[in-house]
KEZA-906689 format. One record per residue (C-alpha): residue number from 1; residue in three letters; x, y, z. Coordinates in nm, 3 decimals. Each point is the difference from the previous one (the first is absolute). Layout:
NUM_Ala_X_Y_Z
...
//
This chain:
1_Unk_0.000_0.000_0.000
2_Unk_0.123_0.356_-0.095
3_Unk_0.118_0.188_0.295
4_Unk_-0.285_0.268_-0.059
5_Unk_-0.230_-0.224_0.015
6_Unk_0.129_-0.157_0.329
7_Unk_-0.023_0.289_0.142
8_Unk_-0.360_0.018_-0.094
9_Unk_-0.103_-0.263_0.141
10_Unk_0.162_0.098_0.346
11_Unk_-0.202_0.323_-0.022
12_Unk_-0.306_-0.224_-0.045
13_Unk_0.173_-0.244_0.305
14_Unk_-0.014_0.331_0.158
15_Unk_-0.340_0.084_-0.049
16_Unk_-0.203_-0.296_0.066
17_Unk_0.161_-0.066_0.311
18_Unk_-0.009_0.347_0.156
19_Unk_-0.319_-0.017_-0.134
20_Unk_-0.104_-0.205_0.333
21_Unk_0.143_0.267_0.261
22_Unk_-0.207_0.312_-0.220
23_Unk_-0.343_-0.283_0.068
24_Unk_0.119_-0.013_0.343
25_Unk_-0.040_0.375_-0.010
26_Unk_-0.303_0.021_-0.145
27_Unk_-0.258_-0.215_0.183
28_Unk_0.129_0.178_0.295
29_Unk_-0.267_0.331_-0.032
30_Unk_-0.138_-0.174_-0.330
31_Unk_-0.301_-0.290_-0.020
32_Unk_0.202_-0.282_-0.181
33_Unk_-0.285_-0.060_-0.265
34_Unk_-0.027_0.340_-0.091
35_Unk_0.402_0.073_-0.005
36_Unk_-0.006_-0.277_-0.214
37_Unk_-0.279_0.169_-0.225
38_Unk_0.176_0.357_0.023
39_Unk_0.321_-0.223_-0.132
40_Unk_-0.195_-0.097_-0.313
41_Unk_-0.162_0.293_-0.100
42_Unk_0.291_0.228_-0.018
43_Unk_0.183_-0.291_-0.187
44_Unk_-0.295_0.043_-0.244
45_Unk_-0.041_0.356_-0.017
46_Unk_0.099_0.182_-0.193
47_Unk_0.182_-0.228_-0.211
48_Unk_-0.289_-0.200_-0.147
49_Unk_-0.083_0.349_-0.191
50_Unk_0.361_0.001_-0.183
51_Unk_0.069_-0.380_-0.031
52_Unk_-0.242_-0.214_-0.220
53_Unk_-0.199_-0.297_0.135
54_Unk_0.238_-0.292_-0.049
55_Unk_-0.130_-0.234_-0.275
56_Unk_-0.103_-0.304_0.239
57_Unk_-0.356_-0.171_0.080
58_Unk_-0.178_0.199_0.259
59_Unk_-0.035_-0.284_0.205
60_Unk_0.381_-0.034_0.004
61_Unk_0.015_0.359_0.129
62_Unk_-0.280_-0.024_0.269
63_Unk_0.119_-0.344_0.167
64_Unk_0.376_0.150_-0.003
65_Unk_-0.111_0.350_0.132
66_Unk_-0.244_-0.215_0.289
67_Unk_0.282_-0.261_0.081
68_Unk_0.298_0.221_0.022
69_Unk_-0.232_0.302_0.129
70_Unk_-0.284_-0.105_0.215
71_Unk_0.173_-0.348_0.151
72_Unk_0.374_0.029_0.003
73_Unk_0.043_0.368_0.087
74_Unk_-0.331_0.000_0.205
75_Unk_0.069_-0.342_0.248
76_Unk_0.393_0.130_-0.018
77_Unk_-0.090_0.371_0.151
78_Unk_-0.246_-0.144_0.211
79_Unk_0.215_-0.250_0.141
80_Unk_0.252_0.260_0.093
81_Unk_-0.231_0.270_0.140
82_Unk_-0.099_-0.359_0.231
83_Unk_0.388_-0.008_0.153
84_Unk_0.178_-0.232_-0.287
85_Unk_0.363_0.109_0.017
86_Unk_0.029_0.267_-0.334
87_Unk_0.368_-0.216_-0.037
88_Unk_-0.165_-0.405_0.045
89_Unk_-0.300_0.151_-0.235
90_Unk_0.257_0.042_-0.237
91_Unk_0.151_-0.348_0.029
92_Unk_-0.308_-0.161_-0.021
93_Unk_-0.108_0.135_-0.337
94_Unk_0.260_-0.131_-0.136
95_Unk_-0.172_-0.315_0.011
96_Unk_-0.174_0.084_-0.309
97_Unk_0.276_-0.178_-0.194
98_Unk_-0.149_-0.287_0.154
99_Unk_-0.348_0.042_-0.066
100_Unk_0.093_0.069_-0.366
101_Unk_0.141_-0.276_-0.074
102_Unk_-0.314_-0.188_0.167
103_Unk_-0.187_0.178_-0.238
104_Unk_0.165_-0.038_-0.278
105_Unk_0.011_-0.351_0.052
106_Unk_-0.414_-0.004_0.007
107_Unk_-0.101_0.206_-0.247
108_Unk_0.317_0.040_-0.228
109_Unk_0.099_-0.402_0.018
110_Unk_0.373_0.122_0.065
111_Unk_0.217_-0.240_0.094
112_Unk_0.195_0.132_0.353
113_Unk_0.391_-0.119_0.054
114_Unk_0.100_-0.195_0.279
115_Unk_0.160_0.265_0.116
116_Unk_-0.309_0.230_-0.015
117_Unk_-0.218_-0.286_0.218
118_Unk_0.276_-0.068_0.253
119_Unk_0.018_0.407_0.028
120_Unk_-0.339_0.056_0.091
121_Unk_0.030_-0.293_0.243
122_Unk_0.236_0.195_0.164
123_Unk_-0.095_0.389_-0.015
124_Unk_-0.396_-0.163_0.103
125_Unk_0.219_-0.148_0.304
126_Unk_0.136_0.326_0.091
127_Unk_-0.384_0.135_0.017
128_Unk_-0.066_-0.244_0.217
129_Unk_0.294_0.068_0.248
130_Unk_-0.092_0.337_-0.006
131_Unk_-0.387_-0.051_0.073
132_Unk_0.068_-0.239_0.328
133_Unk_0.083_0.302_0.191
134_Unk_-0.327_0.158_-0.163
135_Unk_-0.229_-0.250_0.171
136_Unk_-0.252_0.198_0.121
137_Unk_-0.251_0.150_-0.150
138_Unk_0.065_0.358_-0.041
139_Unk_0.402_-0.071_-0.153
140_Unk_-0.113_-0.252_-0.195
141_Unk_-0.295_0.198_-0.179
142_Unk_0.213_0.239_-0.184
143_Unk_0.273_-0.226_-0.104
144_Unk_-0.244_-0.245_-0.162
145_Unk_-0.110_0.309_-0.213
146_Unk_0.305_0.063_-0.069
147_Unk_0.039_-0.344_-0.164
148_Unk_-0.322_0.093_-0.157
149_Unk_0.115_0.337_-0.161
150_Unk_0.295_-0.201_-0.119
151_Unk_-0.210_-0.285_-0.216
152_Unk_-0.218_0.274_-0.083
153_Unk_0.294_0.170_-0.186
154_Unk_0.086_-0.373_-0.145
155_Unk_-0.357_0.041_-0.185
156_Unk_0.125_0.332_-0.094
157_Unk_0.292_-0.157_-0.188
158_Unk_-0.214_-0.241_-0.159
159_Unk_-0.182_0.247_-0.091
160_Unk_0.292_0.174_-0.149
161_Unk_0.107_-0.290_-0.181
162_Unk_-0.283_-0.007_-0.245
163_Unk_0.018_0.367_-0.014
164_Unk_0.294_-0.020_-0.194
165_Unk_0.235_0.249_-0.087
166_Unk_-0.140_0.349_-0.009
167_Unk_0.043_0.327_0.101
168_Unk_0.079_-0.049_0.389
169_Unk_-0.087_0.377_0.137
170_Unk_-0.296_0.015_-0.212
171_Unk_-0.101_-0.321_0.114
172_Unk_0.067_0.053_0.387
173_Unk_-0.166_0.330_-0.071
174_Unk_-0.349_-0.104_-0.109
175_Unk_0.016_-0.315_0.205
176_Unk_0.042_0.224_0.291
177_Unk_-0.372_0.179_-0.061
178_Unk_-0.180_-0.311_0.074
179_Unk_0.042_-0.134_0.323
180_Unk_-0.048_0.434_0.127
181_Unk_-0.349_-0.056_0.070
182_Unk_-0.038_-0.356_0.128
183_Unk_0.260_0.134_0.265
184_Unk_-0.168_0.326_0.083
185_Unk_-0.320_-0.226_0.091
186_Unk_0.168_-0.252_0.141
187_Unk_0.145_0.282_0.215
188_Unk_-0.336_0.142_0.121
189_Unk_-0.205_-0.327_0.051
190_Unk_0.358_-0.139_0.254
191_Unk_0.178_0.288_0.078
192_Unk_-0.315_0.263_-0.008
193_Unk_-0.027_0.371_-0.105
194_Unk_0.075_0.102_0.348
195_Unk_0.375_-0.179_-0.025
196_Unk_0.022_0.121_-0.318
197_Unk_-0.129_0.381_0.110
198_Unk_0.255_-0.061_0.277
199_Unk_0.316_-0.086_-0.234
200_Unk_-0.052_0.308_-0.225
201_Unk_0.013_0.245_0.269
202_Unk_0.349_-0.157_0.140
203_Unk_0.093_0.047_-0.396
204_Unk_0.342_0.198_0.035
205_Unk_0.258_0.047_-0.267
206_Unk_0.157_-0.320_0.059
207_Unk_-0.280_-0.178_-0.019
208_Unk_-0.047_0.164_-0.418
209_Unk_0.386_-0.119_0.029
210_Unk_-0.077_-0.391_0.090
211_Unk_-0.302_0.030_-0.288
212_Unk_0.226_0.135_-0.274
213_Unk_0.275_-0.254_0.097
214_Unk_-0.220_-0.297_-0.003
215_Unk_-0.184_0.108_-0.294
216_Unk_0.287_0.112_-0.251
217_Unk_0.308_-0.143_0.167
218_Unk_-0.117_-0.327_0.080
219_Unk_-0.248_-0.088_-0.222
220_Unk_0.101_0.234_-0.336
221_Unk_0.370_0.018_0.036
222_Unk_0.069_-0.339_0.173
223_Unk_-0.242_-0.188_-0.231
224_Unk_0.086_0.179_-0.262
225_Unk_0.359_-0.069_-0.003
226_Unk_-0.041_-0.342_0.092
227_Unk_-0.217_-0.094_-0.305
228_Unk_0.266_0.223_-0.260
229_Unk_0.306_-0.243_0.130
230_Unk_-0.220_-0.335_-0.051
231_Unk_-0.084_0.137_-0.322
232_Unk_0.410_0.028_-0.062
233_Unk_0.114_-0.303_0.237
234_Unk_-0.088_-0.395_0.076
235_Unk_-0.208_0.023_0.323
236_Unk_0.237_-0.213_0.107
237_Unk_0.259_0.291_-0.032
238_Unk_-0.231_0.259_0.195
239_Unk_-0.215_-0.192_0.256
240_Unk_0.322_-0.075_0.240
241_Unk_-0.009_0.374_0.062
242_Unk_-0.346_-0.019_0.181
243_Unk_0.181_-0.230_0.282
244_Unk_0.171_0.320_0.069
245_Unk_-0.355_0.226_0.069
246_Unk_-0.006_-0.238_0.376
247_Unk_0.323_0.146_0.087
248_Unk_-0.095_0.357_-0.062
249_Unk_-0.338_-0.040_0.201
250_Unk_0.150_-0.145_0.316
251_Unk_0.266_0.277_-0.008
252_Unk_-0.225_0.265_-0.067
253_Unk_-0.207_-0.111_0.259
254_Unk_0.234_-0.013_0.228
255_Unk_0.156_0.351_-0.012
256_Unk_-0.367_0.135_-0.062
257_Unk_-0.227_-0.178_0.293
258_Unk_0.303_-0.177_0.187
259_Unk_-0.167_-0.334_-0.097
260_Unk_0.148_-0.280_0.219
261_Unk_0.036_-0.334_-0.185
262_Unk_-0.028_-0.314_0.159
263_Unk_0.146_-0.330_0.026
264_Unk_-0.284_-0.190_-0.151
265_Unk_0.007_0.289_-0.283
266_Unk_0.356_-0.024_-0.082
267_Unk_-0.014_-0.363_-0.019
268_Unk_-0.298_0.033_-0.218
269_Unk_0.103_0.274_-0.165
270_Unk_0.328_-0.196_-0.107
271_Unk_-0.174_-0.302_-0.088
272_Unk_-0.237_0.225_-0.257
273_Unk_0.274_0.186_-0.187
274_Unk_0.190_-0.354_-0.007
275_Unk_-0.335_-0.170_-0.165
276_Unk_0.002_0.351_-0.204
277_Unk_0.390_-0.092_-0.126
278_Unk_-0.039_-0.381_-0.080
279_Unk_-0.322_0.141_-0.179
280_Unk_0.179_0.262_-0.197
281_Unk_0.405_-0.170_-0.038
282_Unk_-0.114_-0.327_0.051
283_Unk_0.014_-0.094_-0.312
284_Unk_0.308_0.176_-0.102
285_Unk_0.212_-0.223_0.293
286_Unk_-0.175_-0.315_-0.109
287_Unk_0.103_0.072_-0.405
288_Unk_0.367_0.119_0.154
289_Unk_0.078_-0.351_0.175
290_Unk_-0.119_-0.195_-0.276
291_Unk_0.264_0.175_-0.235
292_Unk_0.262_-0.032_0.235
293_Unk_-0.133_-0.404_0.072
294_Unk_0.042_-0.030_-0.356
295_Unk_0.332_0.190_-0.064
//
């Protein structure tokens, strides 16, 4: 990969996994739901008016938009604003590699390496180290929607796999309208008006901060860049730089909120980014000592 473009995708590294200390932020003065709406809307607006619809099936569009919008981002904010660690939320989405290739397997009849089963055996293991300290009821909760915004973004790259290969901003763009209004209800039939009333009057300037990061760092910039280099590169080539976005969440969360990590979490946490490596280089080591067993 060209240097610039490494250093593109540590910018997007960068921004995803920041991305979970600027949530943290949010759902502080801000109902999760509607944050999550607020997110959407200004990722929309106003670049659906320059940008043309991307040509792909409306249905396409809405299920991406309601996956990626209503359930990832809205059980992933939620679960945060209910005490998940901002730097173990970001850990745990990771899992979506997982879910893919689940997925993929179903409904796409791919064929997953040995290396990509005995992965997931592993990084699922981790999960599970990391939930028996989460036991009771009201730890447990949030990280099992956690796990839920992470298959939910597996769907999402289904999704994006029949898409295709189209215009990425345009497409996050006008995705990005649809799951605006399911949230917004969604927000007043759980959260209620009187939250939401609530969250608007704590608005400050760094709240308009968190909502422009989320909405054009994260989501237009982050996404954006991601899609251009596996346009240009073999996923392959690019997806090891996602093991990365972990790292930056637990530090960032650490220097921002001063989040303790635990034994059960770094245990877990290890045994997820090792079921993320055998996922990613397994089959690299596997091809590597079959040359050499040969030479």
């Amino acid at each position: 990969m060209a240097v610039p473009h490494i250093f593109l995708a540590l910018i997007t590294v960068f921004l995803w996994g920041f991305n979970f200390v600027v949530i943290k932020v949010g759902v502080m003065d801000m109902p999760p739901l509607f944050l999550t709406a607020l997110r959407y809307f200004f990722a929309a607006v106003p670049l659906v008016f320059f940008l043309p619809r991307p040509k792909v099936p409306w249905k396409h569009m809405v299920v991406y938009g309601m996956v990626m919008g209503c359930a990832q981002f809205g059980l992933l904010y939620t679960a945060i604003k209910w005490g998940l660690p901002a730097g173990l939320a970001s850990l745990v989405m990771q899992s979506q590699a997982f879910f893919t290739m689940a997925l993929a397997v179903t409904l796409l009849g791919e064929i997953p390496l040995k290396s990509h089963i005995a992965g997931a055996a592993v990084a699922f293991g981790g999960l599970a180290v990391i939930g028996l300290e989460r036991l009771n009821i009201t730890a447990m909760v949030p990280l099992l929607m956690c796990v839920g915004a992470a298959f939910s973004w597996a769907i999402g790259n289904i999704v994006n796999r029949k898409v295709g290969r189209v215009n990425a901003v345009s497409f996050i763009a006008w995705t990005s309208l649809v799951p605006v209004l399911p949230l917004v209800i969604l927000s007043l039939v759980i959260e209620g008006p009187q939250a939401i009333a609530e969250g608007l009057a704590l608005a400050s300037p760094m709240t308009a901060m968190v909502v422009i990061y989320m909405a054009y760092g994260a989501t237009i910039v982050g996404a954006g860049i991601w899609s251009y280099l596996l346009s240009r590169y073999p996923a392959g080539t690019v997806a090891p730089f996602s093991l990365l976005v972990p790292i930056v969440g637990f530090l960032g969360a650490y220097f921002a909120f001063n989040e303790e990590i635990t034994l059960f979490e770094i245990i877990g946490s290890s045994l997820v980014v090792a079921g993320l490596a055998l996922n990613v280089f397994g089959r690299r080591i596997s091809f590597g000592r079959f040359r050499s067993a040969r030479s």
